[in-house]
PyMOL commands that place a pseudoatom at each C-alpha (Angstrom):
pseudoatom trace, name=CA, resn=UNK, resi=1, chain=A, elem=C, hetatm=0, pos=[14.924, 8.156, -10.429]
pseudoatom trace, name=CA, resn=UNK, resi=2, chain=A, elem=C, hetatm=0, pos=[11.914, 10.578, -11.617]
pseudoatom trace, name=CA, resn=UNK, resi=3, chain=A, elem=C, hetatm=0, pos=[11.421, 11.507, -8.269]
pseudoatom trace, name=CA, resn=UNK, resi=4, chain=A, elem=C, hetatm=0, pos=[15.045, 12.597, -7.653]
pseudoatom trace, name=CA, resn=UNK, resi=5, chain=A, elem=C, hetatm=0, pos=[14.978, 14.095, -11.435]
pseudoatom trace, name=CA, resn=UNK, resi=6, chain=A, elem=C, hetatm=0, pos=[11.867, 16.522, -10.163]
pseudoatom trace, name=CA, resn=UNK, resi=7, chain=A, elem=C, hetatm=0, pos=[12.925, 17.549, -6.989]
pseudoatom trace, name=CA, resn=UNK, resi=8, chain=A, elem=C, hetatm=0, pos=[16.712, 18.225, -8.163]
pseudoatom trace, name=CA, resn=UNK, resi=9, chain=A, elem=C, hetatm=0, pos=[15.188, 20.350, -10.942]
pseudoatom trace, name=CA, resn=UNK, resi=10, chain=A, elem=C, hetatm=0, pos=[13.067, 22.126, -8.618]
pseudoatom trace, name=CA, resn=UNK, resi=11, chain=A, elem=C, hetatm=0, pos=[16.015, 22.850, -6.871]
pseudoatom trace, name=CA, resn=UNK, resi=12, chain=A, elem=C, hetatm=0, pos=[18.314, 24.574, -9.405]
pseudoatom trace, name=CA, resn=UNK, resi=13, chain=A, elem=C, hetatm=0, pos=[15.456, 26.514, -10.612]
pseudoatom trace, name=CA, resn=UNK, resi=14, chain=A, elem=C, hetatm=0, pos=[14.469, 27.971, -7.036]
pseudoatom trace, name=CA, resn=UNK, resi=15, chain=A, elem=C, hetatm=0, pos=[18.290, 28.118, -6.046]
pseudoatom trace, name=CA, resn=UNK, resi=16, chain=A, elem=C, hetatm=0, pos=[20.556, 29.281, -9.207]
pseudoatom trace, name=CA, resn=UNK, resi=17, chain=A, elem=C, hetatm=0, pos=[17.974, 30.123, -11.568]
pseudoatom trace, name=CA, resn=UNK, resi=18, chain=A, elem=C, hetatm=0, pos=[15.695, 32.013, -8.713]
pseudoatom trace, name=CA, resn=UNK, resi=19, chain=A, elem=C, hetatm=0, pos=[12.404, 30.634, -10.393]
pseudoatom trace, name=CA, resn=UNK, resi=20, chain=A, elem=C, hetatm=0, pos=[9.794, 28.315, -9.084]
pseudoatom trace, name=CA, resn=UNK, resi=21, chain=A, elem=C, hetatm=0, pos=[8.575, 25.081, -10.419]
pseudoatom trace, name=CA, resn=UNK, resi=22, chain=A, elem=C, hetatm=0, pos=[5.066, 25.652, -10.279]
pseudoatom trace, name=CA, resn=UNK, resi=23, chain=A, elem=C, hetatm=0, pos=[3.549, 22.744, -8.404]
pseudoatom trace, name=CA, resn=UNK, resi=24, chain=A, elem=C, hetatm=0, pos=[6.207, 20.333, -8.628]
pseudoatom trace, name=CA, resn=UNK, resi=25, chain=A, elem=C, hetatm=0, pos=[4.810, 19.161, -5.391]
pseudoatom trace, name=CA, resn=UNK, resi=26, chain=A, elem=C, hetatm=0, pos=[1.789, 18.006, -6.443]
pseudoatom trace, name=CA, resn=UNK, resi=27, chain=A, elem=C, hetatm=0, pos=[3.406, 15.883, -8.627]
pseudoatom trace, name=CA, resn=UNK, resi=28, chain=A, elem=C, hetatm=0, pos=[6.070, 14.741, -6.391]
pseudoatom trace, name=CA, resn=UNK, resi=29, chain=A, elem=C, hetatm=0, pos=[3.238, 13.383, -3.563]
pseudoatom trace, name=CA, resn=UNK, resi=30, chain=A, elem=C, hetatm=0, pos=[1.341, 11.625, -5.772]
pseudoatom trace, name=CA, resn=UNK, resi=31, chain=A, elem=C, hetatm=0, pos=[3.916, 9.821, -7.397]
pseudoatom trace, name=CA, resn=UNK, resi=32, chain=A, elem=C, hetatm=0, pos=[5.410, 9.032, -4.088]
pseudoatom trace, name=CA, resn=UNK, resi=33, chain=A, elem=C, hetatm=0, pos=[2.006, 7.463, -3.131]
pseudoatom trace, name=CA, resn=UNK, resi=34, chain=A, elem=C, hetatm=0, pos=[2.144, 5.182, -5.902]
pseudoatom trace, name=CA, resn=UNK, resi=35, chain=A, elem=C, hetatm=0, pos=[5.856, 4.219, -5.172]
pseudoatom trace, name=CA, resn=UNK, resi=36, chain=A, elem=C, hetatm=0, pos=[4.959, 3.369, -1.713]
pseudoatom trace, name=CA, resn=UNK, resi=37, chain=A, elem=C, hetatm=0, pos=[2.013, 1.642, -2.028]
pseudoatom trace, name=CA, resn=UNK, resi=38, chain=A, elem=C, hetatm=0, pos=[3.093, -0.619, -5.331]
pseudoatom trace, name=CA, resn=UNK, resi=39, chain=A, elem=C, hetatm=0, pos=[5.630, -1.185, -2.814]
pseudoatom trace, name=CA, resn=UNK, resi=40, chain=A, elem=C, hetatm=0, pos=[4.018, -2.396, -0.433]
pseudoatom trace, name=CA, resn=UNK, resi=41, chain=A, elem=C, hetatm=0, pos=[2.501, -4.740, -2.884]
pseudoatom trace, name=CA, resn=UNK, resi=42, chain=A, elem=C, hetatm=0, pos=[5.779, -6.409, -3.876]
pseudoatom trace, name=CA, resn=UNK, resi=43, chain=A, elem=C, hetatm=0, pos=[6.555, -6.751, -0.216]
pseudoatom trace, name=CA, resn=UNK, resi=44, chain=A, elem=C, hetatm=0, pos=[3.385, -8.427, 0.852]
pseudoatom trace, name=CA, resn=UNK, resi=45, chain=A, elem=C, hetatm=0, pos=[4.177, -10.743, -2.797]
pseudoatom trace, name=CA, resn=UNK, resi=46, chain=A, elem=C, hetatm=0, pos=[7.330, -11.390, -2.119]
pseudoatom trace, name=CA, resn=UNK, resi=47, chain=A, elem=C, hetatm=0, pos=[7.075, -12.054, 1.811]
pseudoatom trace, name=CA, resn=UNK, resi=48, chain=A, elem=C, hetatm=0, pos=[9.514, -9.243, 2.685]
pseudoatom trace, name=CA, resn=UNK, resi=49, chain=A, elem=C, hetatm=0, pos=[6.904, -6.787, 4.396]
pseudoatom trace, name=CA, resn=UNK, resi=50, chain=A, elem=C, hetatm=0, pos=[8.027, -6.232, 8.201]
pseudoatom trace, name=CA, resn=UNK, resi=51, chain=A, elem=C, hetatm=0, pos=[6.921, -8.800, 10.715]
pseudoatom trace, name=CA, resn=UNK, resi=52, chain=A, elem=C, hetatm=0, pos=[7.902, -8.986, 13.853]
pseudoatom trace, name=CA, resn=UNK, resi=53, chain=A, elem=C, hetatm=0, pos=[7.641, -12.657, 13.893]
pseudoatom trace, name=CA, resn=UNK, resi=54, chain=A, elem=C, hetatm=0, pos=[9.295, -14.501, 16.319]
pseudoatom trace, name=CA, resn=UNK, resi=55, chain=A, elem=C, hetatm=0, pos=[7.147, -17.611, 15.916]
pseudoatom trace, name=CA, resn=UNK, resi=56, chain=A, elem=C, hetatm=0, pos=[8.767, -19.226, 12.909]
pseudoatom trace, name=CA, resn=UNK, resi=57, chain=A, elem=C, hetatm=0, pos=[12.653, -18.080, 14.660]
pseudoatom trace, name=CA, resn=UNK, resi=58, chain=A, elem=C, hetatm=0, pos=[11.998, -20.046, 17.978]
pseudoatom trace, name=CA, resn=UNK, resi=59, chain=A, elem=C, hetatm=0, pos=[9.115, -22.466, 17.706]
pseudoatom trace, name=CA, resn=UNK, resi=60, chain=A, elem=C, hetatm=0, pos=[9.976, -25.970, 16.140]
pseudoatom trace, name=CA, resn=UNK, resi=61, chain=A, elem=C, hetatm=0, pos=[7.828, -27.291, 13.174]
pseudoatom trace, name=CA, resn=UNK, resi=62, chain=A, elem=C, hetatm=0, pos=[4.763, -28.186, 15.464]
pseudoatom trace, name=CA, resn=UNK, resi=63, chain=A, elem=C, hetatm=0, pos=[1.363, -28.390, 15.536]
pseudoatom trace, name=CA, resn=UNK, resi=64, chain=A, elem=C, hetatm=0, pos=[1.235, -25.425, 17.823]
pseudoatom trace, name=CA, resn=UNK, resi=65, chain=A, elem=C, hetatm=0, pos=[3.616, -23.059, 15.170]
pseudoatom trace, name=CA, resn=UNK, resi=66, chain=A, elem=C, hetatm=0, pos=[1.444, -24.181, 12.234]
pseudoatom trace, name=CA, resn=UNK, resi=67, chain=A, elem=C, hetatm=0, pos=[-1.717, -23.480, 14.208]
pseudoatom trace, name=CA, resn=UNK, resi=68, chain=A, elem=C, hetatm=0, pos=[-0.111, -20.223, 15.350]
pseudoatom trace, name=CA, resn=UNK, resi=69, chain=A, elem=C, hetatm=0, pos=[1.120, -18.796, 11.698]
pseudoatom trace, name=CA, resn=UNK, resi=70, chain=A, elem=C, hetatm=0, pos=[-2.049, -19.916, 10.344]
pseudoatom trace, name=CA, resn=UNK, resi=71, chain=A, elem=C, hetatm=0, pos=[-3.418, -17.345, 13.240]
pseudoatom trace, name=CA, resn=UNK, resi=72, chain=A, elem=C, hetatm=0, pos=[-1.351, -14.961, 12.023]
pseudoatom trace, name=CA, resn=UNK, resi=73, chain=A, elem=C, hetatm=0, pos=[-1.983, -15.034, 8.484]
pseudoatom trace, name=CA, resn=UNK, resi=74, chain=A, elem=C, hetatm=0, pos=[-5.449, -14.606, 9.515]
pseudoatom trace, name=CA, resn=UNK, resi=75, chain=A, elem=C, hetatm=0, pos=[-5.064, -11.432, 11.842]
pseudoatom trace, name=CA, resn=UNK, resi=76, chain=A, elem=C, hetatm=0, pos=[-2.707, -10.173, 8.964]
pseudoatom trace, name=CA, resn=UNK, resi=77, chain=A, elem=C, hetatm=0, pos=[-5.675, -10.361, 6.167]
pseudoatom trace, name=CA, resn=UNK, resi=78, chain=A, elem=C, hetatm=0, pos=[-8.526, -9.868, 8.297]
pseudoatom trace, name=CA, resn=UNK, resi=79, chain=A, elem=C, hetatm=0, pos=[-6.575, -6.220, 9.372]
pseudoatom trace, name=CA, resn=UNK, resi=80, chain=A, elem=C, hetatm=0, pos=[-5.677, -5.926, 5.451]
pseudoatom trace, name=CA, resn=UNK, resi=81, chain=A, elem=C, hetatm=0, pos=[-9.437, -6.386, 4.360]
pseudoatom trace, name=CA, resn=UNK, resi=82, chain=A, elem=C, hetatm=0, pos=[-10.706, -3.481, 6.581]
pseudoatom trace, name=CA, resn=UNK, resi=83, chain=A, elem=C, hetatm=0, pos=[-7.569, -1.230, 5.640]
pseudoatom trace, name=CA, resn=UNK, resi=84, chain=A, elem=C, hetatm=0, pos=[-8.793, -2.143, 1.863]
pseudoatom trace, name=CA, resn=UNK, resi=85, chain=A, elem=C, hetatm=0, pos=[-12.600, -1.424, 2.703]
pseudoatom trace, name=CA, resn=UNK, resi=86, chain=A, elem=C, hetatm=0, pos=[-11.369, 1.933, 4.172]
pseudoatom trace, name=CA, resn=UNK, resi=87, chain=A, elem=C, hetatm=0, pos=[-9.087, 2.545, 1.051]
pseudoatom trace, name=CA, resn=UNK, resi=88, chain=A, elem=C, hetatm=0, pos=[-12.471, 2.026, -1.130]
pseudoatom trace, name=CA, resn=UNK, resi=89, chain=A, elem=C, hetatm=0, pos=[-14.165, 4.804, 0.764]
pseudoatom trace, name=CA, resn=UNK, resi=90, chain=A, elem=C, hetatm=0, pos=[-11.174, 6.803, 0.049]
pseudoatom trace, name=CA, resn=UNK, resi=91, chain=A, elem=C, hetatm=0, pos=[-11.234, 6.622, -3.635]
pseudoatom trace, name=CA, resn=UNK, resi=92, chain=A, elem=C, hetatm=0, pos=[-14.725, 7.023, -3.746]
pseudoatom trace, name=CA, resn=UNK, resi=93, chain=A, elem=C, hetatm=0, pos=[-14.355, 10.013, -1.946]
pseudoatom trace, name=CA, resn=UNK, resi=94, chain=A, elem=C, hetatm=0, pos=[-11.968, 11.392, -4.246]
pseudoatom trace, name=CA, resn=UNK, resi=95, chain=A, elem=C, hetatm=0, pos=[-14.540, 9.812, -6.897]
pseudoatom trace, name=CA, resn=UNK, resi=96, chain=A, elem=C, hetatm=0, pos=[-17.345, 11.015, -6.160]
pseudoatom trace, name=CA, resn=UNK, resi=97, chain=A, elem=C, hetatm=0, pos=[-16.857, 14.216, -4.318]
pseudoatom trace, name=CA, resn=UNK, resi=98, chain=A, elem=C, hetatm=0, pos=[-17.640, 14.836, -0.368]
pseudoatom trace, name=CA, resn=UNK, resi=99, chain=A, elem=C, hetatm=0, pos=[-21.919, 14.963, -1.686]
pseudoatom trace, name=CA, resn=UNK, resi=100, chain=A, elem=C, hetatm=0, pos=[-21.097, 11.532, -3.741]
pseudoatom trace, name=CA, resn=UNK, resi=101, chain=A, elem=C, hetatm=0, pos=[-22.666, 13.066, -6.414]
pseudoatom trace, name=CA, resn=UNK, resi=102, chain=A, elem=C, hetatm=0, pos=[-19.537, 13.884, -8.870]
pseudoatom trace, name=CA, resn=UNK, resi=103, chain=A, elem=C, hetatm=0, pos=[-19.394, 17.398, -7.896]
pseudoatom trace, name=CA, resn=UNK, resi=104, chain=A, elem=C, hetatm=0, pos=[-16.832, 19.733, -6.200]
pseudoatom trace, name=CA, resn=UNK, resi=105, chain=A, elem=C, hetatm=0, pos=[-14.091, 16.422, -6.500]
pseudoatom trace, name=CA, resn=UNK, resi=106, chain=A, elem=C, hetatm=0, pos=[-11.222, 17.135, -4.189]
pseudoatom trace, name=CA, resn=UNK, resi=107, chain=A, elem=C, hetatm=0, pos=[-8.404, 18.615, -6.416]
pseudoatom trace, name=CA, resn=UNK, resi=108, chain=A, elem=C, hetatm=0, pos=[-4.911, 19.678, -6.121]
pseudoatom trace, name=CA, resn=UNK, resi=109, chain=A, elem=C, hetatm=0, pos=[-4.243, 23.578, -5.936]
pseudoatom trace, name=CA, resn=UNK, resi=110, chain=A, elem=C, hetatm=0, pos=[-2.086, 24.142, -8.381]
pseudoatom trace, name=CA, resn=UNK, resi=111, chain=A, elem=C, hetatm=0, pos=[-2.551, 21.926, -10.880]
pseudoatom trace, name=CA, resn=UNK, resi=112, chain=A, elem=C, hetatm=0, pos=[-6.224, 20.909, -10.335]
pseudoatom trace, name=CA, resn=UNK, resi=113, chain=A, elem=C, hetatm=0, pos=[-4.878, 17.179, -10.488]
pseudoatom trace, name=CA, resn=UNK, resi=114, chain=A, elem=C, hetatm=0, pos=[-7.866, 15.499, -9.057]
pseudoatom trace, name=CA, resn=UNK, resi=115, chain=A, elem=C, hetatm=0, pos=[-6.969, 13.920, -5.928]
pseudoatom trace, name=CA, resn=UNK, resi=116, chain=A, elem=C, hetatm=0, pos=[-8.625, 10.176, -6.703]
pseudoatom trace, name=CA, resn=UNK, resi=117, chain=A, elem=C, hetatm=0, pos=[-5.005, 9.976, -8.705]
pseudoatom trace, name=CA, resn=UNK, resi=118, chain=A, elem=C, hetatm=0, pos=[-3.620, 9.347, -5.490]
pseudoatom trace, name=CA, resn=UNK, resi=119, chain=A, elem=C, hetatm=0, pos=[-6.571, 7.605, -4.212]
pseudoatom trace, name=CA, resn=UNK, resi=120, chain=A, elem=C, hetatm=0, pos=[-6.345, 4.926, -6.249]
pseudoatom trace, name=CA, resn=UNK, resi=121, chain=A, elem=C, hetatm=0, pos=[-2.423, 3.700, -5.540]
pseudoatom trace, name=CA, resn=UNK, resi=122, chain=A, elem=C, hetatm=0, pos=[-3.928, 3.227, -2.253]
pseudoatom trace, name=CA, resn=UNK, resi=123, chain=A, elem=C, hetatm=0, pos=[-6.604, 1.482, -2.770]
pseudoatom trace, name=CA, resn=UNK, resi=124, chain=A, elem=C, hetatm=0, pos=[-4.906, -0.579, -5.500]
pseudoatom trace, name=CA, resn=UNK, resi=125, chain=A, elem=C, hetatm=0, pos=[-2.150, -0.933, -3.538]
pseudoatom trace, name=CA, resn=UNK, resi=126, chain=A, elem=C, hetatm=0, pos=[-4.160, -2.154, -0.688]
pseudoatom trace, name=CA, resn=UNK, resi=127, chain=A, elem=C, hetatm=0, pos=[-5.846, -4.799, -2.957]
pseudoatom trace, name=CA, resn=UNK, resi=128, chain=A, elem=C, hetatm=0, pos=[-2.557, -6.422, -4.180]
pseudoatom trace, name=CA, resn=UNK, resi=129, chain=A, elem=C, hetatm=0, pos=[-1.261, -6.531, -0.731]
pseudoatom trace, name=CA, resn=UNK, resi=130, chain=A, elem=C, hetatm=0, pos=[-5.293, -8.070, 0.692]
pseudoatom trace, name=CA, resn=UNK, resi=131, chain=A, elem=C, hetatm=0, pos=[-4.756, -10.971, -2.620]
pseudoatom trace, name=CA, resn=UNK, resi=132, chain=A, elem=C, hetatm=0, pos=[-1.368, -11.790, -1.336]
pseudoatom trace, name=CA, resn=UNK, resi=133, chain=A, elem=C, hetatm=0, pos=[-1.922, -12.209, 2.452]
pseudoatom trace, name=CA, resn=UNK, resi=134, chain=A, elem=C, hetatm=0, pos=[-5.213, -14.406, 1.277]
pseudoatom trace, name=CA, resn=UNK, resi=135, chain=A, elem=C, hetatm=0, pos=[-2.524, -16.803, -0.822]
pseudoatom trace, name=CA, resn=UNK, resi=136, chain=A, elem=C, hetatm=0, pos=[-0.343, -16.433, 2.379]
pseudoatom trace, name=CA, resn=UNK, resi=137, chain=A, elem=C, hetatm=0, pos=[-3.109, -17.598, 4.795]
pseudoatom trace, name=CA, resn=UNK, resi=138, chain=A, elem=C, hetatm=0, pos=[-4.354, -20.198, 2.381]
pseudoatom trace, name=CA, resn=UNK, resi=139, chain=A, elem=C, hetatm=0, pos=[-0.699, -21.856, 1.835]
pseudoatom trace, name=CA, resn=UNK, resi=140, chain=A, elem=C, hetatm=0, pos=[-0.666, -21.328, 5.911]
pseudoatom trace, name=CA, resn=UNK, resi=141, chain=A, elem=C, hetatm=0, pos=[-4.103, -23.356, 6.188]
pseudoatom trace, name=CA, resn=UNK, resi=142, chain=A, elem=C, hetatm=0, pos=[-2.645, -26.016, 3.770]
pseudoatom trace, name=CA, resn=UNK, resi=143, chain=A, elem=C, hetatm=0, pos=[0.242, -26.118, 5.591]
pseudoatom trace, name=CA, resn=UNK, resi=144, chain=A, elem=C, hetatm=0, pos=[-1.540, -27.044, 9.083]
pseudoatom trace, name=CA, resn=UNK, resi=145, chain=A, elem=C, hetatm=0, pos=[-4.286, -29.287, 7.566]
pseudoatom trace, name=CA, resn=UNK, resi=146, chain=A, elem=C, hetatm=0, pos=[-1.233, -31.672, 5.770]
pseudoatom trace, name=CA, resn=UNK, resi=147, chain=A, elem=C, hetatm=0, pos=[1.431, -30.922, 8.448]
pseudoatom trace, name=CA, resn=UNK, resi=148, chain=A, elem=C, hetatm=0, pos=[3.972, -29.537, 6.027]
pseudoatom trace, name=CA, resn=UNK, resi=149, chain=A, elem=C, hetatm=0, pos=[6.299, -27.144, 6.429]
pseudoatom trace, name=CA, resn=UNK, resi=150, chain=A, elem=C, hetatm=0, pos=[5.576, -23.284, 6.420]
pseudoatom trace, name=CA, resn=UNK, resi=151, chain=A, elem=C, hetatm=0, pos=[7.628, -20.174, 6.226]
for i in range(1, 151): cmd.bond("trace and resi %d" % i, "trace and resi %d" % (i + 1))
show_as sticks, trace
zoom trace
């Protein structure tokens, strides 16, 4: 709702009250950044995240389904934990500056927001979403070790 709030405010001021809302952008970006990527958290926590798994819609509770969800789940986190290796570097860019010595940090133009703001949702965001594929390969492995059921 404070995203709609902003950018409907920006519009009445550039549109009936012919001002501008200085930098409303910046603002706009980098809380869309931490929408999306919290978001992406709850999905990969609440097992909604898209999958184009047709394994668990045709295959019958087998040996072969377990062993190939448990695959899965591995290729899923294994992917995750570089994308979350590459978020670090991000941040730390945004940290740390290009030198990685603290100075001349990336900043917004405007509002001199420093950019590591925005960093972080991924990087955080890309943590919560590695520790939730690790609890969904683990419950996988359990799953094929005592022959339950899974997904």
């Amino acid at each position: 709702m404070l995203l709609t709030v902003i950018i409907s405010a920006a519009t009445v001021m550039r549109y009936v009250l012919e001002m501008d809302l200085y930098g409303y952008e910046e603002w706009v970006k980098i809380f869309a950044f931490w929408l999306y990527f919290m978001g992406g958290a709850y999905g990969a926590f609440a097992g909604t995240h898209i999958t184009a798994d047709l394994v668990t819609s045709y295959l019958k509770d087998t040996l072969f389904r377990r062993l190939l969800i448990f695959t899965k789940t591995v290729v899923t986190l294994s992917i995750m934990l570089l994308f979350t290796w590459w978020g670090w570097q991000f941040f730390n860019f945004g940290f740390m500056g290009p030198l990685g010595t603290g100075v001349a940090i990336p900043k917004t133009v405007a509002w001199r927001i420093p950019m590591w703001t925005a960093y972080a949702a991924i990087f955080l965001g890309l943590v919560s979403m590695s520790y939730y594929f690790a609890w969904d390969m683990i419950r996988a492995a359990k799953a094929l070790i005592k022959g339950g059921k899974t997904a």
